[in-house]
Backbone bond lengths (Angstrom), bond angles and torsions (degrees), N, CA, C in turn:
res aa  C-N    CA-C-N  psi(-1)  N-CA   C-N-CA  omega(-1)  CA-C   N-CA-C  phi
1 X - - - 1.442 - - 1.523 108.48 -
2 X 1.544 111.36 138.69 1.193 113.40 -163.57 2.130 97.60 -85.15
3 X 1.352 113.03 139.14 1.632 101.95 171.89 1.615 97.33 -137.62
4 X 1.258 94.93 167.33 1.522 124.95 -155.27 1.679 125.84 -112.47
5 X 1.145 143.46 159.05 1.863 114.86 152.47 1.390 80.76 -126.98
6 X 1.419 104.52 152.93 1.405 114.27 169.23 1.791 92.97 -132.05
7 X 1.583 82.68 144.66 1.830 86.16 -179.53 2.005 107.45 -137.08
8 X 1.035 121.79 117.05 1.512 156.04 -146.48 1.535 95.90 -108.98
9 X 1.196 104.33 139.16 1.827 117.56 173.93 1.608 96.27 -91.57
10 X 1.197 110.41 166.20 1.301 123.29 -176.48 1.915 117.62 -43.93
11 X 1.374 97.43 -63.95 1.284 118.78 -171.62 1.296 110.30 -50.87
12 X 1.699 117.33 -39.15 1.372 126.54 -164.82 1.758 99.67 -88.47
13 X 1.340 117.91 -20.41 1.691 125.93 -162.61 2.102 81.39 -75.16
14 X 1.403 103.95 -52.41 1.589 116.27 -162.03 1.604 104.84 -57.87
15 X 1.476 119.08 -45.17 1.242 128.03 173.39 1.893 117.17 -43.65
16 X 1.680 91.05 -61.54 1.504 92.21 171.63 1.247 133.81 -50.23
17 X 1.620 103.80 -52.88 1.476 116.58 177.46 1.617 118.44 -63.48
18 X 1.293 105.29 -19.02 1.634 94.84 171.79 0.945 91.45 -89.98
19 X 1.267 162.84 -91.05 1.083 171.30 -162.49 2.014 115.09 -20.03
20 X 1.450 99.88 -45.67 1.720 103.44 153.73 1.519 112.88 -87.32
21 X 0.982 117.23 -3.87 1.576 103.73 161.31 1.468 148.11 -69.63
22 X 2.013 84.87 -44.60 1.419 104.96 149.31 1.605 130.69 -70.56
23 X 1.068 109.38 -7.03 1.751 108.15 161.44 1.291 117.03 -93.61
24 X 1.660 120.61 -4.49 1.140 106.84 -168.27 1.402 120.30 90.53
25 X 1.432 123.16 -14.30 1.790 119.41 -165.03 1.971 93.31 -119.63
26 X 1.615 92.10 159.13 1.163 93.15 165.49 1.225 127.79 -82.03
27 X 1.621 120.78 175.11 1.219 112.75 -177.71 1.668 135.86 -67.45
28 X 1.217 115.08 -14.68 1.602 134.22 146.36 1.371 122.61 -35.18
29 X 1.552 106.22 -49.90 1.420 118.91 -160.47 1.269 87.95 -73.24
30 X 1.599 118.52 -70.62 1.682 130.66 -171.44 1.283 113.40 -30.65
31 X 1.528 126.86 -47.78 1.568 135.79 154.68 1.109 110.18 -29.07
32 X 1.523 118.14 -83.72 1.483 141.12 -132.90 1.850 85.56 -80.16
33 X 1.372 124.31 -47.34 1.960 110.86 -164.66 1.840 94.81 -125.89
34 X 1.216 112.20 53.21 1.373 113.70 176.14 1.881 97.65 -155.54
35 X 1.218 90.78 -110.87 1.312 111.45 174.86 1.892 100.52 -18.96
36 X 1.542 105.31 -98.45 1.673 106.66 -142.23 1.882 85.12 -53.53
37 X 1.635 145.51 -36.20 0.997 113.23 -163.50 1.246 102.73 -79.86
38 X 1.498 146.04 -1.39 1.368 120.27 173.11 1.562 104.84 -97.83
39 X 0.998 104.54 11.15 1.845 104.00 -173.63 1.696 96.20 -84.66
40 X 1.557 95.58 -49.21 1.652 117.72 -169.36 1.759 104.09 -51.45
41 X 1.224 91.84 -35.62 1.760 102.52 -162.81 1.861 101.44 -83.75
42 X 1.088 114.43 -43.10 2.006 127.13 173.84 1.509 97.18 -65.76
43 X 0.850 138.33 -15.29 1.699 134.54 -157.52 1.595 115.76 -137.25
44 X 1.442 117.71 -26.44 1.388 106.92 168.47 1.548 117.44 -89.88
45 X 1.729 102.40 125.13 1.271 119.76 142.40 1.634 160.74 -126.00
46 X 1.037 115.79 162.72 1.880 101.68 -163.89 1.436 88.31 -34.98
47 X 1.702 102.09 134.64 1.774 114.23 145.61 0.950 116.88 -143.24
48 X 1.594 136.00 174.25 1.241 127.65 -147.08 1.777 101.50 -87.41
49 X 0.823 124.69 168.81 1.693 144.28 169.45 1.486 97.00 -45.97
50 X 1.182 118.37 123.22 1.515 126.59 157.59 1.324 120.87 -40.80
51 X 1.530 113.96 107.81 1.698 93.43 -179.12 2.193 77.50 -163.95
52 X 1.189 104.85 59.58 1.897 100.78 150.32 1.151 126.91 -109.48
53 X 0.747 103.32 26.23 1.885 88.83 173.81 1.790 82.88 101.75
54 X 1.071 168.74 -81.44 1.341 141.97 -37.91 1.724 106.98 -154.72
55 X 1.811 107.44 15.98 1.254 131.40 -141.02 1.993 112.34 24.01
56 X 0.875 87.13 72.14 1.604 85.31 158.94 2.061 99.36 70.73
57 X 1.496 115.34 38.78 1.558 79.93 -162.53 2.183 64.31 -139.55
58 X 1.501 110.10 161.07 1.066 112.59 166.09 1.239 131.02 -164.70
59 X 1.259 124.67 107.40 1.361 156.80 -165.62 1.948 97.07 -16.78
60 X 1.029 112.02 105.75 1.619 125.32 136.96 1.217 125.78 -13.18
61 X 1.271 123.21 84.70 1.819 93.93 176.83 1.644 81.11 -138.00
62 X 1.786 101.48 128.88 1.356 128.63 -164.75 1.735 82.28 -84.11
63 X 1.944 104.47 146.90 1.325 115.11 170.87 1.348 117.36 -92.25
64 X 1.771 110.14 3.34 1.765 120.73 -175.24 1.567 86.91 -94.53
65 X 1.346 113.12 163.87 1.145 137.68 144.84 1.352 131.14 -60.84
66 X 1.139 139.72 144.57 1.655 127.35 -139.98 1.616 89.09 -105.89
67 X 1.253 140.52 -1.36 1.142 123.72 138.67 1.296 125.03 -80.72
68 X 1.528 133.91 -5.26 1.383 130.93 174.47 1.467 104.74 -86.09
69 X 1.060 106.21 -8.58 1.525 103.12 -150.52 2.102 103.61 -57.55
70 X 1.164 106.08 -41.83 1.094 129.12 -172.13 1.979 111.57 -30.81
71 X 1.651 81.58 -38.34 2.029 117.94 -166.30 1.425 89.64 -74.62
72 X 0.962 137.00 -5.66 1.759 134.99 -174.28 1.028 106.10 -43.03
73 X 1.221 119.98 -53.09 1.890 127.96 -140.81 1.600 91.68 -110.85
74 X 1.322 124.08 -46.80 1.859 116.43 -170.55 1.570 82.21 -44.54
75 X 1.323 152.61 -118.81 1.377 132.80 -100.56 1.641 93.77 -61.28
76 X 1.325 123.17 -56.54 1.654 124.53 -165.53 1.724 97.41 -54.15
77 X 1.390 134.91 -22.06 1.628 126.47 164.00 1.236 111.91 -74.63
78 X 1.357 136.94 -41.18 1.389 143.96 -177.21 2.283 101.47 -63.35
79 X 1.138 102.58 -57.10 1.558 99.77 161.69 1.110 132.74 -45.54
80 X 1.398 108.81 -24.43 2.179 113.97 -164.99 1.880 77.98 -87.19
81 X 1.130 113.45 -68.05 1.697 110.17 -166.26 1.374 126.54 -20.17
């Protein structure tokens, strides 16, 4: 199984954690059956068949600006409410 670290600025750590608090779950959970599947679901679209060179794997490149990036999750938090 593939695993990850993800590392969060203050403001955004505080967002989550209230936010799994009021469901009751920890902040793992809120990630793992909240977050990445509505991220997965706002962000995937048809692309072509894997075939670069790269065995089957293909480079990330976010359509936000790496200072917006942060803004990801406020609209998908404003929806869970």
């Amino acid at each position: 199984m593939a695993k990850f670290m993800l590392s969060l600025r203050d403001e955004s750590f505080e967002l989550l954690q209230t936010e799994a608090e009021d469901r009751g779950i920890s902040i793992q959970e809120l990630i793992r059956a909240v977050i990445i599947p509505d991220w997965v679901k706002l962000n995937t679209v048809a692309k072509p068949a894997f075939d670069n060179g790269n065995n089957g794997l293909r480079t990330y490149r976010s359509s936000v600006p790496a200072r917006d990036q942060e803004q990801i999750f406020q609209p998908a938090m404003s929806r869970m409410r």
